[in-house]
C-alpha positions in Angstrom: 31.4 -30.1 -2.1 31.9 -27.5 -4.3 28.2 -25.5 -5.4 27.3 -25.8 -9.0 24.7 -24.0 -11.0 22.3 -26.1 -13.6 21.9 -24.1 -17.2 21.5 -24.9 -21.0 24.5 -24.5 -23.5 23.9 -24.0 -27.4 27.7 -25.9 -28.7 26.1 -24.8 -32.3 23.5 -23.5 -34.3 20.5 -25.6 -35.1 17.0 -27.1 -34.0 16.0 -26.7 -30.0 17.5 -30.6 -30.0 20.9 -28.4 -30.2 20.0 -27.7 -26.5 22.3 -29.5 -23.8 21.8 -29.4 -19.9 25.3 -28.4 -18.5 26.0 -28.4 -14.9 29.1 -25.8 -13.5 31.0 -23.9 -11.1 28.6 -21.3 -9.3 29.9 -17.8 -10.1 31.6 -15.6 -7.2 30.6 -11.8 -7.8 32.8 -9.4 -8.9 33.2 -5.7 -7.3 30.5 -5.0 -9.3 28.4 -7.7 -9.6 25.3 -9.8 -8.1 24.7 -13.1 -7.8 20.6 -14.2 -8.9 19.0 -17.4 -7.7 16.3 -17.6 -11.2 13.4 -18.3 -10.2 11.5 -17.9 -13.9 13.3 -17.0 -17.0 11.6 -16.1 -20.6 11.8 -18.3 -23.6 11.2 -15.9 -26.1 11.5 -15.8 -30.2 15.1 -13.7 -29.9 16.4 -17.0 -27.6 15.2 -19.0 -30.6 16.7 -16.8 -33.1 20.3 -16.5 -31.3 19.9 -20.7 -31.0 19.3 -21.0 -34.9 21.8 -18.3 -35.4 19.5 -16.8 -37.9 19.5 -14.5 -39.3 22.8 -15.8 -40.7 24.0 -12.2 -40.9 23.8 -12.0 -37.1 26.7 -14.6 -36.6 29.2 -12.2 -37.3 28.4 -10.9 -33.7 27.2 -13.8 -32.2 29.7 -16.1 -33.5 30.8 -17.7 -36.9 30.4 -21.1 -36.4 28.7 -21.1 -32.9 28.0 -18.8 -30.2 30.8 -17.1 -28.3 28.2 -16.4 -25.1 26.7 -20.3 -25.7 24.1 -20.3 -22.6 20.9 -19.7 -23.2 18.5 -17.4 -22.5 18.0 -13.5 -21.6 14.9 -12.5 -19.4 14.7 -13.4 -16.2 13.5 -12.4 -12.4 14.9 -13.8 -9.0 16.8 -13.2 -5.4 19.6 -11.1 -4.7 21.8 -14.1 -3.0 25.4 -12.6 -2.9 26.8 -9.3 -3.8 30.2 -7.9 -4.8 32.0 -5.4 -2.5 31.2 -2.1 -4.5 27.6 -3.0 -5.1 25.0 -0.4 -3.9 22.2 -0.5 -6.2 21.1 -4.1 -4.8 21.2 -5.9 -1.4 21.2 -9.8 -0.6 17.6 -10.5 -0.3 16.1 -8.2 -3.0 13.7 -9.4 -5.2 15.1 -8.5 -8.9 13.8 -8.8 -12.6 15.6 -7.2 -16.1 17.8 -9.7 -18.7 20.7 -10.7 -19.0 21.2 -9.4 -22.4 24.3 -10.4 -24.6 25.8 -12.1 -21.9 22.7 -14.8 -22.2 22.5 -17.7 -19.4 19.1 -17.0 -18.4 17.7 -20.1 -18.9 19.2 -21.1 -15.3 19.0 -21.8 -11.9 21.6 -18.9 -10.9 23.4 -16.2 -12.9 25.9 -13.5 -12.5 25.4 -9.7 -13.7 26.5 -6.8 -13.3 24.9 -4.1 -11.4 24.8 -1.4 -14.5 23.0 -3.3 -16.7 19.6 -3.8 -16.8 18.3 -4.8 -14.1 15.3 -3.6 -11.6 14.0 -4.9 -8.1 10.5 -6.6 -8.6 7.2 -4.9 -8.0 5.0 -6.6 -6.0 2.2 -6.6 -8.7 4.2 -9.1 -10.8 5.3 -12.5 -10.3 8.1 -14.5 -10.8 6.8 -15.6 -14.1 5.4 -12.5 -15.4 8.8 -10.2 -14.1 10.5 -12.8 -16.2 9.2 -11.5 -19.5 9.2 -7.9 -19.1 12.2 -7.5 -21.2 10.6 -8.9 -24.2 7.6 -8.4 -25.4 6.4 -5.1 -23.6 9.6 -3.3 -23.2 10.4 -3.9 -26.8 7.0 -2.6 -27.8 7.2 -0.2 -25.5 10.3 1.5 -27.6 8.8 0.5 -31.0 5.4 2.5 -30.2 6.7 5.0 -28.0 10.1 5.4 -29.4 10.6 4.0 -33.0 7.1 4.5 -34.2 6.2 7.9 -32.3 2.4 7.2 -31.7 0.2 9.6 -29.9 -3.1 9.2 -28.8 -5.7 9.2 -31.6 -3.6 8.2 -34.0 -4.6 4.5 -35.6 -2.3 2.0 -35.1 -2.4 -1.8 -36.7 -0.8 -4.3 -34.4 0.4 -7.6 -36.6 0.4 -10.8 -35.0 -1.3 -9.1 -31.7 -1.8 -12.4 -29.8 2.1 -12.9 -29.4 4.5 -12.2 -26.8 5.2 -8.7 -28.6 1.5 -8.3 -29.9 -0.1 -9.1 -26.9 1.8 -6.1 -25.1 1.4 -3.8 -28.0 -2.2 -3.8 -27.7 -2.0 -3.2 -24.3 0.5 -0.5 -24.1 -1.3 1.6 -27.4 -4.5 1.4 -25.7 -2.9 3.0 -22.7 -1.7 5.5 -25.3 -5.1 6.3 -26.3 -4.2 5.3 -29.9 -7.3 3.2 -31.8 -5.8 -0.4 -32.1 -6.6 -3.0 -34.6 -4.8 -6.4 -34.0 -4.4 -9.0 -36.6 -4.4 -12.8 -35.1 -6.1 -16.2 -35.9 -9.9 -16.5 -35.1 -9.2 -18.5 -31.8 -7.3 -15.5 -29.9 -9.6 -12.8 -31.2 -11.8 -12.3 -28.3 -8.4 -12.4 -25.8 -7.2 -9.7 -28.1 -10.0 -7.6 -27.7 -9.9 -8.0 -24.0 -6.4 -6.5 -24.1 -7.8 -3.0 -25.8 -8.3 -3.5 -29.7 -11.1 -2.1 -31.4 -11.1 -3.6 -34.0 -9.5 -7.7 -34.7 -9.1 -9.0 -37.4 -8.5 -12.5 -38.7 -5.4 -12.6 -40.9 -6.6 -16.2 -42.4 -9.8 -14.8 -43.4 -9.2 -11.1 -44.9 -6.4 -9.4 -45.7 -5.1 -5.9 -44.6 -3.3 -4.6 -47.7 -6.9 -5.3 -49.4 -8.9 -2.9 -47.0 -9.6 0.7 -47.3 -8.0 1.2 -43.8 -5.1 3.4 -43.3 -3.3 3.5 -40.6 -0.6 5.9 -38.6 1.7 3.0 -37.5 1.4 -0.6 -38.6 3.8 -2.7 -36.0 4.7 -6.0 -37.7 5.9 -7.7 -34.6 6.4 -11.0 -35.8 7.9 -10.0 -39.6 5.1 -11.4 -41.0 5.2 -8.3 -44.1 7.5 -5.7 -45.0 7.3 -2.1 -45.9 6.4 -3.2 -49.1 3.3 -4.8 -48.9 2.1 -2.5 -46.0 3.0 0.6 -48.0 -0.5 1.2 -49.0 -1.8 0.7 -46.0 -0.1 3.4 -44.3 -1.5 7.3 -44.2 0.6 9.9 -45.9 3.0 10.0 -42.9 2.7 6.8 -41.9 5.4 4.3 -40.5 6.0 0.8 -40.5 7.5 -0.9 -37.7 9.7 -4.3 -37.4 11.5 -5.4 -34.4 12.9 -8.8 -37.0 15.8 -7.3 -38.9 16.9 -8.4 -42.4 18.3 -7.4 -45.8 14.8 -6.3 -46.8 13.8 -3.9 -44.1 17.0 -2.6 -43.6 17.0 -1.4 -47.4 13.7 -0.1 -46.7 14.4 2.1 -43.7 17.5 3.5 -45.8 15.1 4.4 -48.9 12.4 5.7 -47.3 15.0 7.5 -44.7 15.8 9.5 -48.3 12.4 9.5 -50.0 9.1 9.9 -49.4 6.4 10.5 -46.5 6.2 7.3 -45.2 8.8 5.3 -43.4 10.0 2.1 -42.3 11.7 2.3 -39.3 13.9 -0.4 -37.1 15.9 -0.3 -33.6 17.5 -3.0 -32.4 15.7 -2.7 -28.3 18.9 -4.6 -26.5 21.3 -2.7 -27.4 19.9 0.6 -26.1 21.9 2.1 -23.1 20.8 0.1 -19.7 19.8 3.4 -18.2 17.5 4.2 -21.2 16.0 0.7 -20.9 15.6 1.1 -16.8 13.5 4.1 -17.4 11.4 2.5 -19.9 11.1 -0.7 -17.7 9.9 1.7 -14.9 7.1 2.9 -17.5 5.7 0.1 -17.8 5.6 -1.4 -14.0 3.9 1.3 -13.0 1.4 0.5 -16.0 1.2 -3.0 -14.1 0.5 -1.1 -11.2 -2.4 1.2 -12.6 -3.7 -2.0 -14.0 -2.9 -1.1 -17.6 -0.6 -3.8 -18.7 -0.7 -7.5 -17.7 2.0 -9.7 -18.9 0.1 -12.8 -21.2 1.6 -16.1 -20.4 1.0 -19.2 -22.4 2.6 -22.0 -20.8 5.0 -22.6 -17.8 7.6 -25.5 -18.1 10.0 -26.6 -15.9 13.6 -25.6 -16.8 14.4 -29.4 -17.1 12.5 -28.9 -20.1 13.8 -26.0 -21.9 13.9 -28.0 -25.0 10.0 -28.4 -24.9 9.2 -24.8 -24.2 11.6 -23.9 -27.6 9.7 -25.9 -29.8 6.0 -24.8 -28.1 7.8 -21.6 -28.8 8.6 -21.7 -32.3 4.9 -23.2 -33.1 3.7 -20.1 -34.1 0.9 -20.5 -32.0 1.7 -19.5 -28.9 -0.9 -16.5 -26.9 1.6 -14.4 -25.2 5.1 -15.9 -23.7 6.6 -19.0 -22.6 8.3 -19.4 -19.3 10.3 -21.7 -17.7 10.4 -22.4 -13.6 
């Protein structure tokens, strides 16, 4: 009998009903190449995005009319179960996290990558379910912080939508920073987000931020919830503004302020970074798992039988953290 793998194909863009379980041939490595058994992939707001094909711009690389890679899914963590001939950065057995990136196909029981891309054997310190979301919300707020944003310690940094997948890293990571972090989230996840390291939280359906005497070094909209805009005001004289969601309106932004004035908007698209430069930032941040600094927030688990449950959880907007599937 010949072995199959089970996974979830997007045929076009639409709701998370667009979702079809697809059984098929299991992969044989290339030269280059390892074979993963998935034991916990991600379900994150990117999967979502690439499903809706939004926004609409975005199809022109992902596909026209549907997507040209149409399985889903991009972080994930598993078991080395088959190598190709010119592998040496993995062995059968190892114990290995990272995504799968614009190839997709996470959402799976096995996959195929390459041995360049980005990819990393597990730490003990994380599990399955936590490995599985390391590629989304704290490497991504790892670059915007670190990277995009250029924090440093003392500065003041305002964290929107802070209970999130994205959020709930950022507060984590800008604390370890030694930046002063306020996080804006609804009244039920302000005490988690306080645990995670922000002074200050405040309630987004109660006060708003553009109204407050407050000004801030960095505000990090990880959810594209403002624009540079609205948060304008809010920003010091040197500010920046931060947005991992692209569209027509920040990326006008970041070319205008790019030409004039002191405060910027600023956007990098995280997945398309070199692997190497993603590795190193992915080894940043397990060894702030390690020192205890960072601990992946997970909302719910699923089964991957139910992938088209954990999408529409997901897209909720009122998730604490990520959403995995098992």
């Amino acid at each position: 009998m010949t072995a199959t793998l089970s996974a979830w194909s997007i045929n076009h863009y639409g709701t998370p009903e667009v979702l079809n379980p697809v059984t098929r041939p299991m992969p044989t490595p290339g030269s280059t190449e390892i074979l993963i058994r998935i034991r916990a992939s991600a379900v994150t707001r990117a999967d979502g995005m690439m499903r809706a094909g939004q926004p609409r711009f975005a199809r022109l690389f992902l596909g026209l009319r549907r997507p040209r890679q149409n399985l889903s899914g991009t972080g994930l963590s598993g078991e080395v179960i088959a190598v190709g001939d010119h592998v040496s950065r993995f062995a059968v057995g190892d114990v290995v996290f990272g995504e799968a990136g614009l190839k997709f196909g996470a959402n799976a029981s096995h996959i195929c990558l390459d041995q360049s891309g980005v990819l990393m054997k597990k730490p003990a310190a994380l599990s399955h379910e936590d490995a599985a979301v390391m590629c989304d919300g704290p490497l991504t707020s790892l670059n915007f912080l670190r990277e995009v944003a250029e924090l440093r310690a003392g500065q003041k940094v305002l964290i929107l939508g802070a209970s999130g997948s994205l959020g709930s890293a950022a507060v984590q990571i800008a604390a370890a920073m030694g930046a002063e972090v306020t996080g804006t989230c609804s009244a039920r996840n302000a005490d988690m987000v306080a645990t995670l390291g922000a002074g200050r939280v405040i309630d987004y359906s109660r006060e708003d931020f553009t109204r407050q005497v407050e000004r801030y070094d960095v505000i990090y909209d990880t959810i594209g919830v403002s624009s540079f805009a609205e948060a304008k005001g809010s920003l010091t004289r040197s500010g920046r503004y931060v947005c991992p969601v692209l569209g027509l309106g920040l990326l006008g932004a970041v070319l205008r302020s790019a030409i004039a004035g002191t405060r910027k908007a600023r956007f990098s698209a995280t997945g398309l970074l070199k692997p190497d430069v993603l590795r190193l930032m992915l080894a940043t941040l397990t060894r702030m798992v390690e020192d205890g600094k960072l601990v992946p927030v997970i909302d719910r688990i699923y089964p991957l039988a139910d992938l088209i449950e954990a999408h529409r959880h997901m897209e909720t907007g009122h998730k604490r953290g990520n959403v995995v599937v098992v």
